[in-house]
C-alpha positions in Angstrom: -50.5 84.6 17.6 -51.7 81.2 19.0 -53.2 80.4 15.5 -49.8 81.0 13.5 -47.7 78.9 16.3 -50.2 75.9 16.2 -50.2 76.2 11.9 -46.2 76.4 11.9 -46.0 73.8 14.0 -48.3 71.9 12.3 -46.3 72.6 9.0 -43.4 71.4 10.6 -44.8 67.8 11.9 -46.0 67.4 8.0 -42.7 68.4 6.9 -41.0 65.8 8.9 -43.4 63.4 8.4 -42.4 63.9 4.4 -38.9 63.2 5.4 -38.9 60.3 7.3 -41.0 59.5 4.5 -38.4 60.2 1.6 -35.7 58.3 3.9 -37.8 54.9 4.1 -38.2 55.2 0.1 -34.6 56.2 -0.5 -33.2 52.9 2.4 -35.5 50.3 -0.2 -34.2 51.9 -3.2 -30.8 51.1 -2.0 -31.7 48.2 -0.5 -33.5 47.2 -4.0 -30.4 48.2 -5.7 -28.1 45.8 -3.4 -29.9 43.3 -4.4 -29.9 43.8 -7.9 -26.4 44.2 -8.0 -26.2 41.4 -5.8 -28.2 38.9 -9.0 -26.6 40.6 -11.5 -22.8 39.4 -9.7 -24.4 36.0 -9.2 -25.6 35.8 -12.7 -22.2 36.9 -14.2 -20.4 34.0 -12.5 -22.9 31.7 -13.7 -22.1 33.1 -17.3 -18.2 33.1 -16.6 -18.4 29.3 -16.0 -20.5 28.6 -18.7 -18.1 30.7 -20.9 -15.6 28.4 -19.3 -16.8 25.1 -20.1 -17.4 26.2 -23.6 -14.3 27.0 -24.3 -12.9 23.5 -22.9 -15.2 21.7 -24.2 -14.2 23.7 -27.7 -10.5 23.4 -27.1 -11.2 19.5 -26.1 -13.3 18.8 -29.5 -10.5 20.9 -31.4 -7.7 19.1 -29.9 -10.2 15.3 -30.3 -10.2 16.6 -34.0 -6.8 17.0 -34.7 -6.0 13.6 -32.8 -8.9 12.0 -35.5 -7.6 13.7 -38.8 -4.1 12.7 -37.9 -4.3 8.9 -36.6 -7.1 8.0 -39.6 -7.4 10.9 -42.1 -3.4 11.1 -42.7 -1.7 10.6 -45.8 0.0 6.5 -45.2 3.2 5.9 -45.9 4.4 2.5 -45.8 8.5 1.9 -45.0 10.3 -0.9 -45.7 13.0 -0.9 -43.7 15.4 -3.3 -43.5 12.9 -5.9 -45.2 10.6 -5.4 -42.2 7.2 -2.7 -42.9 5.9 -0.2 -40.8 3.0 2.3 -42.0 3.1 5.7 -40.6 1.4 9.0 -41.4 3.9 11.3 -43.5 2.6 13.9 -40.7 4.6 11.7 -38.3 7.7 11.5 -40.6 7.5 15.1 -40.8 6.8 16.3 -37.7 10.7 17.5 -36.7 13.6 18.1 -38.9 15.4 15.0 -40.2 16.4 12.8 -43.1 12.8 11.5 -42.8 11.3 14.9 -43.1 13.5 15.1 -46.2 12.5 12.7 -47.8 9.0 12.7 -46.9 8.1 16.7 -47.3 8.0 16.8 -50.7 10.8 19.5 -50.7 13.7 17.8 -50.2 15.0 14.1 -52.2 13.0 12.6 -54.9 12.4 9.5 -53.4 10.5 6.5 -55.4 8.3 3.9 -54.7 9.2 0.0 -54.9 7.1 -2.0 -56.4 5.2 -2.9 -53.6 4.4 0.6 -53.1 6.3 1.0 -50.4 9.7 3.0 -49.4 12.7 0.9 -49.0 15.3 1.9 -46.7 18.5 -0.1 -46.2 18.9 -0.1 -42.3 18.2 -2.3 -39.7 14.4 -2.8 -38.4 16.0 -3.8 -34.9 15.4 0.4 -33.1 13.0 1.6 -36.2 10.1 1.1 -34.0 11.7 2.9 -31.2 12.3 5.4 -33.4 8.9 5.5 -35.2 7.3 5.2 -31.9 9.5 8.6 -30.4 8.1 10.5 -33.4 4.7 9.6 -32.7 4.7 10.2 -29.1 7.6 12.4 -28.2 8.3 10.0 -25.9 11.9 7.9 -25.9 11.6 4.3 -23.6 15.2 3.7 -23.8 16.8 0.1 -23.9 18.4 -0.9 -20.6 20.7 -3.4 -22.6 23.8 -1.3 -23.4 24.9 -2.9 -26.6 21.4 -1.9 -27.7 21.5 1.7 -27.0 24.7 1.9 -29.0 22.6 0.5 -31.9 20.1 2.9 -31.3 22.4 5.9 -31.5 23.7 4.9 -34.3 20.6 4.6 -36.2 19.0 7.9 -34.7 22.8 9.4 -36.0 21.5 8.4 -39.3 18.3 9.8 -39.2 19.5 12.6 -37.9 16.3 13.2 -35.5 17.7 16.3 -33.7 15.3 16.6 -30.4 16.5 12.8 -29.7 19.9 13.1 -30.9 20.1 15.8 -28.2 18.2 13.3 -25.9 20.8 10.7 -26.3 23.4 13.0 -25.7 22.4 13.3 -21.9 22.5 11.5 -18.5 20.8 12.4 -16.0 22.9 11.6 -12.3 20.4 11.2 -8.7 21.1 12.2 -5.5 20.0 10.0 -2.8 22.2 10.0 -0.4 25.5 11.3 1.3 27.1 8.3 0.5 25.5 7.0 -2.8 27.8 6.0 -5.7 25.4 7.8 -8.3 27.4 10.5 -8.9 29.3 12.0 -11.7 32.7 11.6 -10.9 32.4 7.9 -9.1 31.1 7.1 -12.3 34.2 8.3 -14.3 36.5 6.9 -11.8 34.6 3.5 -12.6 35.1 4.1 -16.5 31.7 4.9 -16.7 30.1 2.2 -14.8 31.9 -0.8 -15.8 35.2 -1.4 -13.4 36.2 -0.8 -10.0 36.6 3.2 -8.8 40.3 4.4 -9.4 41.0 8.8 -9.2 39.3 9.6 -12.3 41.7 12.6 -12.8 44.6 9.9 -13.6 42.8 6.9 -15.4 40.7 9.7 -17.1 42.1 12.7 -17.7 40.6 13.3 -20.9 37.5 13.9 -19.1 38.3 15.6 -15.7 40.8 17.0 -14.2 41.7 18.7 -10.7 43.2 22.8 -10.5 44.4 24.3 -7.1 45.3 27.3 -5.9 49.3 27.7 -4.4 49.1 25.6 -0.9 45.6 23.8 -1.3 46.5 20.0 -0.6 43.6 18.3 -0.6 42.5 15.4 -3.0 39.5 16.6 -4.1 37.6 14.1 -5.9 38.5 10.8 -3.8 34.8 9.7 -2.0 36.4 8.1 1.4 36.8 10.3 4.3 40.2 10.4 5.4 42.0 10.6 2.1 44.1 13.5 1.1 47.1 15.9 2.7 45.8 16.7 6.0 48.5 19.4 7.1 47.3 22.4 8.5 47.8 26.2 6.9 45.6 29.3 6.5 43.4 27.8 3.8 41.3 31.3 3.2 40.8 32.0 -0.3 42.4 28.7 -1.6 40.0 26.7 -3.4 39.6 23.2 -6.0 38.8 23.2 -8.8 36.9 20.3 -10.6 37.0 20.8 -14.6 35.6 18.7 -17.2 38.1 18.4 -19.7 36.1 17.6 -23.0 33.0 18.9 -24.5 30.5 18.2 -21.4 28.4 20.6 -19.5 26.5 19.9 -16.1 23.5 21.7 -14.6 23.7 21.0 -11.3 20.9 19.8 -9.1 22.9 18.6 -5.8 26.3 18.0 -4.4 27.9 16.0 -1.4 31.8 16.6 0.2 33.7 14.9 3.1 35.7 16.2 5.7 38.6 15.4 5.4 40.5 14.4 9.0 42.9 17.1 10.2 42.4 19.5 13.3 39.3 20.9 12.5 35.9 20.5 10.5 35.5 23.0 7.7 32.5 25.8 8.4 32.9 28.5 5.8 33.0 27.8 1.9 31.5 28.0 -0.8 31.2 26.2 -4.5 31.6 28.4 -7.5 30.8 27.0 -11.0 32.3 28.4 -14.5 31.6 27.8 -18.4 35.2 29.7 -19.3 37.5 29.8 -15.7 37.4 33.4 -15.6 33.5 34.2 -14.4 32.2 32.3 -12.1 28.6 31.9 -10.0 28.3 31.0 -6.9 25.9 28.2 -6.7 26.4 27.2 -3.1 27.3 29.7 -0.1 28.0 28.1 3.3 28.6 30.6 6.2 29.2 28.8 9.7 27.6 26.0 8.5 27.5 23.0 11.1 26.8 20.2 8.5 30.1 18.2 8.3 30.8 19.2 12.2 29.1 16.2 13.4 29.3 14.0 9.9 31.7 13.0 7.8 29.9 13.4 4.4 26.8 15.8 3.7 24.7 16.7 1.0 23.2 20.2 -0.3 20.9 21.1 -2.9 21.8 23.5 -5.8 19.2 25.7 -7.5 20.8 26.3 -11.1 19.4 26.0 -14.3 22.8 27.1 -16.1 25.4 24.8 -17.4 28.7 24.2 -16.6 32.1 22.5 -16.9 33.9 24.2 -14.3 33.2 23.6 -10.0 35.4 25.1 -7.7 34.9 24.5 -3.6 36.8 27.7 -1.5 37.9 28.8 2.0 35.9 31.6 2.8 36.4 31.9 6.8 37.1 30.1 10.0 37.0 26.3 10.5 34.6 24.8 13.4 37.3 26.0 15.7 36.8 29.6 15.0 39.1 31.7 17.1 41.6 32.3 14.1 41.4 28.9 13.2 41.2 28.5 9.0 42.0 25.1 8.2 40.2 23.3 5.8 40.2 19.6 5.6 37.7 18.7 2.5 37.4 15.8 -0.1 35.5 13.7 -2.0 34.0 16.3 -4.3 31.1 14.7 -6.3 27.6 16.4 -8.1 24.8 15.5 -9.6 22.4 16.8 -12.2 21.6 16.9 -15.8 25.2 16.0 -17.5 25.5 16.6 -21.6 27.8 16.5 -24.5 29.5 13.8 -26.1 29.7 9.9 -25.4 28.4 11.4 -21.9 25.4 8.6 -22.3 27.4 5.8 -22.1 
C-alpha cells in the first residue's frame, strides 16, 4: 500500500512538474508573440509614412509638372492690344469662360492673325495686364484710384470674365468697432463714400429704405445716440425693418445698435433677416442681454453664410427695467459683411 502511495505521488510531482512546465513555454510564446506583434505595428507605421511621402512627393512632382508644361511648354499667343503686346499661353486665355476663351478655343470666332503674327484687339492696354495677370493667378490686386477701377470694369464688362465680373460686383464692409463709420448704411448715407452722412433712406431711397410695424417710432438707421422718438409704449412684437431696395444682397458677418435715450435700455430683441419679407431667419437672438445697459452703442457677431436684403430688429420682452416694463428705445441700425449686386462696388 506504501509502494502505490509513494508511485502516485510520485506521478503526481511529475505531472505538475509538466505543467508548470507547459505554462513557462505557453507565457514566452505569448510573450514572443507580443513582441512580434509589437515589430510588425512599428514596421507598418514606418511603411505608412513612407507610403506618405511618396505620394507627396508624387503629387508635388505632378503638380511641378503641370506648372513646367504650362509656363514653357504652352502654346504662345501674342495680343496686341490697344497697340501695346503681351504674350500669354492660350491655356491662360482659356482657362474660364469669356470672349477670350472664344476666341482663343478654337470653337468659337475665327479670329486671324496680323501681320505681325500677332492678335490685335482694339481696347485700351491701360487694365489688360491686370486682367492678364487675374487669369494667370486667380488673384485680382485692385486699383485704389477710383476713376481706375471704373476703367477696369468696364474693360473686364467687355471681356466678359465671369469669376471677376462677379468679383467686381462685391464689397466687402469691416467691423472694428462700436463706433466705426465702416458700415453699410453710413456709407450710403455718405453717397457711397464721397459727402457728408445725411438718412440714407431720404437722399437714397433707391437703395434702402426703413418699414415699421403700427406704433414703432424709432429712427432706425441714424448712428448718434439720442436721435429718434423717444416716447414710451408696449414695444413687444414691434420691430424695423431695414430693406435694400435694388438688386443687392448682404451676408452678414456683424452688426452694432444704439440705445436710444428714453426711460429704459432695451434687453430683449432680436434681428431677423429676409430674401422675400415673408420668411425670415433669425440671425441674432438677445434674451436679457446687459450690452447696451451700461453703453450706448454695442457690437455682435452674426454667423450666417446666407444672403439677404431684408434686416428687421424686434421687441421680444422686457426692457432693463423688467417688472412690466417693455419700452424699447433703439437706433442707429448698421451691419457689416459681404455686400453684392449692382454698382454695390463703388
Amino acid at each position: 500500500m506504501s509502494g502505490t502511495t509513494t508511485t502516485s505521488a510520485a506521478a503526481l510531482t511529475n505531472t505538475t512538474s509538466v505543467v508548470e512546465g507547459n505554462d513557462g513555454m505557453f507565457r514566452e510564446i505569448d510573450d514572443n508573440m507580443a513582441a512580434l506583434q509589437a515589430n510588425i505595428k512599428k514596421a507598418m507605421a514606418v511603411l505608412n509614412k513612407q507610403r506618405e511621402d511618396l505620394n507627396r512627393e508624387r503629387s508635388t512632382f505632378e503638380e511641378m509638372k503641370s506648372k513646367i508644361a504650362t509656363v514653357h511648354f504652352a502654346s504662345t499667343i501674342k495680343l496686341d492690344v490697344g497697340g501695346r503686346v503681351f504674350k500669354t499661353s492660350r491655356g491662360t486665355l482659356t482657362k474660364e469662360p469669356s470672349m477670350l476663351a472664344t476666341m482663343f478655343s478654337g470653337n468659337g470666332i475665327p479670329v486671324e492673325k496680323d501681320e505681325d503674327g500677332g492678335y490685335f484687339i482694339d481696347r485700351s492696354s491701360t487694365h489688360f495686364d491686370t486682367i492678364l495677370n487675374y487669369l494667370r493667378t486667380g488673384v485680382f490686386l485692385a486699383p485704389s484710384d477710383p476713376v481706375a477701377m471704373e476703367e477696369l470694369k468696364m474693360e473686364v464688362d467687355f471681356y466678359q470674365i465671369r469669376s471677376l465680373v462677379k468679383l467686381l460686383s462685391k464689397k466687402t464692409f469691416k467691423w472694428s468697432s462700436p463706433t466705426d463709420k465702416d458700415g453699410i448704411f453710413y456709407w450710403i448715407g455718405c453717397e457711397k463714400g464721397s459727402t457728408t452722412y445725411s438718412d440714407p433712406t431720404t437722399t437714397r431711397p433707391n437703395l434702402v429704405k426703413v418699414d415699421q410695424s403700427p406704433g414703432a417710432r424709432q429712427t432706425l438707421l441714424h448712428p448718434e445716440h439720442g436721435s429718434g422718438d423717444v416716447s414710451c409704449s408696449d414695444a413687444r412684437n414691434k420691430y424695423f425693418t431695414a430693406i435694400f431696395t435694388n438688386k443687392w444682397l448682404l451676408c452678414p458677418n456683424y452688426y452694432s445698435l444704439s440705445y436710444n435715450t428714453g426711460c429704459h435700455r432695451p434687453s430683449n430683441w432680436t434681428l431677423s433677416a429676409s430674401i422675400d419679407g415673408q420668411n425670415w431667419e433669425v440671425i441674432s437672438n438677445h434674451t436679457n442681454d446687459t450690452a447696451l445697459h451700461s453703453q450706448n452703442r454695442a457690437s455682435w457677431p452674426i454667423k450666417t453664410t446666407h444672403k439677404f436684403n431684408q434686416f428687421r430688429v424686434t421687441c421680444t420682452g422686457n426692457d432693463q427695467a423688467s417688472g412690466g416694463c417693455y419700452c424699447f428705445h433703439v437706433s442707429g441700425l448698421e451691419l457689416y459683411g459681404a455686400l453684392e449686386g449692382p454698382d454695390c462696388s463703388n
